[in-house]
C-alpha positions, 0 to 999 in steps of 0.5 A, a space after each residue: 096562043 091562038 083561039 083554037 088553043 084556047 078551045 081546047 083549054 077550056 074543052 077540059 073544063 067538061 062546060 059547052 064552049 063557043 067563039 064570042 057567041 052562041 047562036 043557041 045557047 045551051 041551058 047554063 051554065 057554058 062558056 064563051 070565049 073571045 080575042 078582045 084586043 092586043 098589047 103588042 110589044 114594039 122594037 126597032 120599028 116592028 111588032 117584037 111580041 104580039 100580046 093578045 087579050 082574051 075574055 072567058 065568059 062562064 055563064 050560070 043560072 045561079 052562083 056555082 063555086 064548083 063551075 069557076 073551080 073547075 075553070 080556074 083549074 084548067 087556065 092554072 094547068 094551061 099556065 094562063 093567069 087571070 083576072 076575074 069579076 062577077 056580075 049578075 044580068 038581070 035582062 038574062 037571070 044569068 051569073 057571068 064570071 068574066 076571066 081576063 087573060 093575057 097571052 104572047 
């Protein structure tokens, strides 16, 4: 999967979306997606299956079930499966719900 595709799952979340950062960002809550690393497979001497990890960041001013509903909705229509974790940024006064996905 490459990063425009995922732009376009997580578009149908009907959230603001951006690579890795905004310049400016909207009032939340809003996406932010990124590549953070690989797992490739490996045979025979080469790269046989490039596996890559992306984070999908939701970002709210408060605790909202019906925005992470609506993002796990379009990963599980995509056919992507996840890991999800919760933290609160103090520095911000903002939720991220991070959603680790792996793809080949």
């Amino acid at each position: 999967m490459r990063a425009e595709d995922l732009l376009a799952v997580l578009a149908d979340s009907g959230l603001p979306v951006a690579y890795h950062h905004w310049a400016d960002p909207p009032h939340p809550p809003y996406l932010v997606y990124l590549f953070t690393s690989s797992d490739d497979l490996f045979a025979d001497g080469t790269n046989y299956a490039a596996v890559a990890n992306w984070q999908v960041e939701l970002y709210s001013d408060r605790k909202d079930q019906a925005n992470e509903e609506q993002v796990e909705g379009v990963l599980k229509t995509a056919g992507l499966t996840f890991q999800k974790r919760e933290m609160f940024i103090e520095s911000e006064e903002l939720y991220q719900t991070i959603y680790s996905i792996q793809t080949i």
